[in-house]
C-alpha positions in Angstrom: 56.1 43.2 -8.5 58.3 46.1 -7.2 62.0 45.7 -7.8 64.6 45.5 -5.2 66.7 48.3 -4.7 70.0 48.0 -6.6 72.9 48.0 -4.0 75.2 49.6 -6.7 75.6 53.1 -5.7 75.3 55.5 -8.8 79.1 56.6 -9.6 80.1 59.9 -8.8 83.4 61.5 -8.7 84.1 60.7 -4.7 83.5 57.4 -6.0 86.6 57.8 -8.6 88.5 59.3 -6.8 88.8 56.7 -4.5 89.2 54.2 -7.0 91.7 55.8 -8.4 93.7 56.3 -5.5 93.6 53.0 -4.3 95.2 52.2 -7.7 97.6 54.3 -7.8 99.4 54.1 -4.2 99.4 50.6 -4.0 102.6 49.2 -3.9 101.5 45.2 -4.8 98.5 43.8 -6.3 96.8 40.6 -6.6 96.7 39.6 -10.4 94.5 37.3 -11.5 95.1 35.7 -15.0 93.3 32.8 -16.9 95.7 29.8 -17.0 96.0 28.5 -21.0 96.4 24.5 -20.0 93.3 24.6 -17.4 91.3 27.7 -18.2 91.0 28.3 -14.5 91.6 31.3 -12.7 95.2 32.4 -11.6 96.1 34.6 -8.6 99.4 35.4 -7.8 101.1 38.8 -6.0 103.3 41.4 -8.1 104.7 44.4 -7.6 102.7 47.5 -9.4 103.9 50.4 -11.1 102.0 53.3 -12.8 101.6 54.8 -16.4 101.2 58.3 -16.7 98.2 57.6 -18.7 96.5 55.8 -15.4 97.6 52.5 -16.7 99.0 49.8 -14.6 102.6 48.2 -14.9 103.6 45.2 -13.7 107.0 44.1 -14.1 107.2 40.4 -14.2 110.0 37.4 -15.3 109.0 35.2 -18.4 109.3 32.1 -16.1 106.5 33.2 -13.9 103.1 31.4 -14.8 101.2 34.8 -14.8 103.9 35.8 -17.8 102.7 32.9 -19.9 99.2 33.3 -19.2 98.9 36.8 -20.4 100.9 35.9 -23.3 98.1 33.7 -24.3 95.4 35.3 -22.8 95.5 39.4 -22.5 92.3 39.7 -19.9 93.8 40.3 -16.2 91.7 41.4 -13.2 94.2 43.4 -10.3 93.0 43.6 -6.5 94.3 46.9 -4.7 93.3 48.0 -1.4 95.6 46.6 2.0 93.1 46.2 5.0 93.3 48.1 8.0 92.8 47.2 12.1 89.4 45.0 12.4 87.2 43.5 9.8 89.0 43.5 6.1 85.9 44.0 4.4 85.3 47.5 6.5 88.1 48.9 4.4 87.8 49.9 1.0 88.9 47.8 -2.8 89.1 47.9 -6.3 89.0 45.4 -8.6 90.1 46.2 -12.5 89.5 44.0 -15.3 92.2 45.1 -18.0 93.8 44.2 -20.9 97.8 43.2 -21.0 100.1 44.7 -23.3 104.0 43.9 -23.5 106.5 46.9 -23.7 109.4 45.9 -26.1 112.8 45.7 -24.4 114.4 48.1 -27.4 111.4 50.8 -27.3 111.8 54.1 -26.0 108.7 53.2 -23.5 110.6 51.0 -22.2 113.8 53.1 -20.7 110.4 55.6 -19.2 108.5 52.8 -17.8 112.0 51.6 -16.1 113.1 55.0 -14.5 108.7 55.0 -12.9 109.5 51.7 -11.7 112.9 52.4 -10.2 111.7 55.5 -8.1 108.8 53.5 -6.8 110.3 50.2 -6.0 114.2 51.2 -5.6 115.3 47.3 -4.6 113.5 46.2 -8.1 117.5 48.1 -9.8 118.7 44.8 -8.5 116.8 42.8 -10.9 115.0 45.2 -13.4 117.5 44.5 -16.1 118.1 40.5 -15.6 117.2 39.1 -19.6 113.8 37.3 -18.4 112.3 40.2 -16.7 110.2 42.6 -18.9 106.7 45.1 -18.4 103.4 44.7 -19.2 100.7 47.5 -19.4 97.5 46.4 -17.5 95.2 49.1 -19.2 92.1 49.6 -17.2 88.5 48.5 -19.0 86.1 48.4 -16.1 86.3 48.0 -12.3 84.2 47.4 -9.4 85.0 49.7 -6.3 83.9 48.3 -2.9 84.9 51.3 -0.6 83.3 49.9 2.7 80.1 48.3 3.6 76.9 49.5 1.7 79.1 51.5 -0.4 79.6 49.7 -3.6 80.3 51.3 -6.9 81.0 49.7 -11.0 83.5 51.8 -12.7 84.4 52.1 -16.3 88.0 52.5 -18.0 87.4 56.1 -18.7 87.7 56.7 -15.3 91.1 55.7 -14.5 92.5 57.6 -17.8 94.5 60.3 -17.2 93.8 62.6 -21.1 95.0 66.1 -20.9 92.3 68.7 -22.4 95.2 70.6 -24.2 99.3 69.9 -24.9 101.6 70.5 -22.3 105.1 69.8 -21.3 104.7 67.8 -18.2 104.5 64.0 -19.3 107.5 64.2 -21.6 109.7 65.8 -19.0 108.9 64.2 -15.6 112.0 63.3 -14.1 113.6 67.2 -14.5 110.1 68.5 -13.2 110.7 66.0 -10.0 114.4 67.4 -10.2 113.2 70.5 -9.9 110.7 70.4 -7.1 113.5 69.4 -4.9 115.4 71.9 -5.4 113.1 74.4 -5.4 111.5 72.9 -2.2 113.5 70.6 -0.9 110.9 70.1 2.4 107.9 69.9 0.1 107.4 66.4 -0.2 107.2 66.3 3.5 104.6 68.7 4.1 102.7 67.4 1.4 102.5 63.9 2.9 101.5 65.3 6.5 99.2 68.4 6.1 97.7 67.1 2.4 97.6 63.6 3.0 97.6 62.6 6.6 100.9 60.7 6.8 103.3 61.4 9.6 106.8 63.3 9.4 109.6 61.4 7.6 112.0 61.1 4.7 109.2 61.9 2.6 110.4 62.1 -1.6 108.2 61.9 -4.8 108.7 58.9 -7.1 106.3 59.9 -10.0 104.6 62.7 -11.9 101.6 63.0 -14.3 99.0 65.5 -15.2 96.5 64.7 -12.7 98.9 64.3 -9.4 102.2 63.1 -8.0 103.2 60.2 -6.0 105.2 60.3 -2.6 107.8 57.4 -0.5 108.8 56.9 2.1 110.6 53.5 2.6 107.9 51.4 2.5 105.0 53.5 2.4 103.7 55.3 -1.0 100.6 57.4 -0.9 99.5 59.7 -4.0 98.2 63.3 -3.9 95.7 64.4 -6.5 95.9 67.9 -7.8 92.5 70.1 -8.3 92.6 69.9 -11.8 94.5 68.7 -14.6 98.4 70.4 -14.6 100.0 70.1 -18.3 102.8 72.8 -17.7 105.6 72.3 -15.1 105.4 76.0 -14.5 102.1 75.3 -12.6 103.1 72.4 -10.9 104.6 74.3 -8.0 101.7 76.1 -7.1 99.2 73.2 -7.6 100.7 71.3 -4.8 101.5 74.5 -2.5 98.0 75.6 -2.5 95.1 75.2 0.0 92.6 73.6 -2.0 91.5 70.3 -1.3 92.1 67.9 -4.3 89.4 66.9 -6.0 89.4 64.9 -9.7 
C-alpha cells in the first residue's frame, strides 16, 4: 500500500518566519482555555503583548473566566492572523499551544512587562493598574502555521524563542535604546514601516525592542520588522535597521 502524501510542508525558516511575525504584530488574539467546572474548551478575545524572549503576554482581570481557567489549568492555545479581502482561509494563521505563567504584581518583571504593554496598547494606562488586572506569560510549546492554502506547517517552541548566542546590552536597556533611535532618527520609524515593511506614510513610532527585531505603531496598526541576524548591542542597532538587507531569521 503506498502512503498518501503528508500535507505538512517540512519547516523551514520562511515558514518561521512567518509564524513568528504573525505573533508578534498582532494586536488581539483568540485564547482558548480549558474551563475547570466543564472541561470544555473556552474562547474568548484579549489583547496581546510580547516578551522579549518571544513569549506572549496577555493582560487580563481576575474576574474574567479565561483568568480562573489558567489558574487551574496552565495549557492555552492563542489564534493570530486577521483575514484579508475574500476568502479567510486564503490568508495566513498560527495557532500556539502554550503554557501560562502569572507575573507577580511586586516583581521587577512586572514594572518591564507594564512599560511593553503600555507602548503597544497606549489606552490599556487607563486600566493597567486597576487591583484585579494582572499578566500572564503564554510561553510558546508548539504551533501549527496555516500560511494559505496547501501551505501548512507544525512548529515547535524553539522557534518562537528569541536566545542570544552571546551577552549583550540590548534586553536590559530597551526603553533608552528606543529613546535613542528617535533622537537620533527621528523619521526612521517611518521609513522603516514604508520601504521595509510595505505600510503607507504616517505617524509611524516603535513600541518595542528585542534581539531579533523591533516593533512599529501607528494608531491602530502594529507591524514588526525582523533584523538579519540577532543584535545584542545597542551600538548595532542603528545600522541593522538602516541597512539594505532583506530580513531574514
Amino acid at each position: 500500500m503506498t502512503d498518501k502524501p503528508s500535507v505538512i510542508r517540512e519547516t523551514d525558516d520562511e515558514a518561521r518566519r512567518l509564524a513568528r511575525g504573525l505573533l508578534r504584530s498582532a494586536r488581539y488574539v483568540a485564547l482558548a482555555v480549558l474551563d475547570p467546572e466543564t472541561g470544555f474548551p473556552v474562547v474568548s478575545r484579549v489583547l496581546l503583548g510580547t516578551d522579549t524572549d518571544g513569549s506572549a503576554v496577555i493582560l487580563v482581570s481576575a474576574l474574567s473566566a479565561h483568568t480562573r481557567a489558567l489558574k487551574n489549568d496552565p495549557r492555552a492555545s492563542l489564534l493570530a492572523g486577521v483575514p484579508g479581502k475574500g476568502d479567510p482561509l486564503a490568508h495566513p494563521r498560527v495557532t500556539v499551544q502554550c503554557l501560562a505563567e502569572a507575573i507577580d504584581r511586586d516583581s521587577p518583571e512586572h514594572g518591564r512587562l507594564r512599560a511593553r504593554f503600555i507602548a503597544r496598547h497606549p489606552k490599556s494606562g487607563l486600566y493597567i493598574d486597576f487591583g484585579d488586572f494582572g499578566f500572564f506569560r503564554l510561553v510558546p510549546q508548539s504551533a501549527s502555521l496555516n500560511g494559505g492554502f496547501g501551505r501548512a506547517y507544525l512548529l515547535t517552541g524553539e522557534d518562537f524563542r528569541i536566545v542570544a548566542p552571546e551577552a549583550g546590552d540590548i534586553a536590559g536597556n530597551e526603553s533608552e535604546a528606543l529613546q535613542d533611535l528617535a533622537k537620533m532618527a527621528p523619521d526612521l520609524a517611518n521609513a522603516i514601516a514604508t520601504a521595509k515593511c510595505g505600510q503607507k506614510p504616517g505617524k509611524w513610532a516603535f513600541c518595542g525592542l528585542d534581539m531579533a527585531g523591533i516593533d512599529l505603531i501607528c494608531g491602530d496598526s502594529l507591524i514588526r520588522y525582523e533584523f538579519s541576524s540577532l543584535i545584542t548591542r545597542r551600538k548595532d542597532l542603528l545600522s541593522a535597521l538602516t541597512n539594505t538587507e532583506k530580513p531574514i531569521p
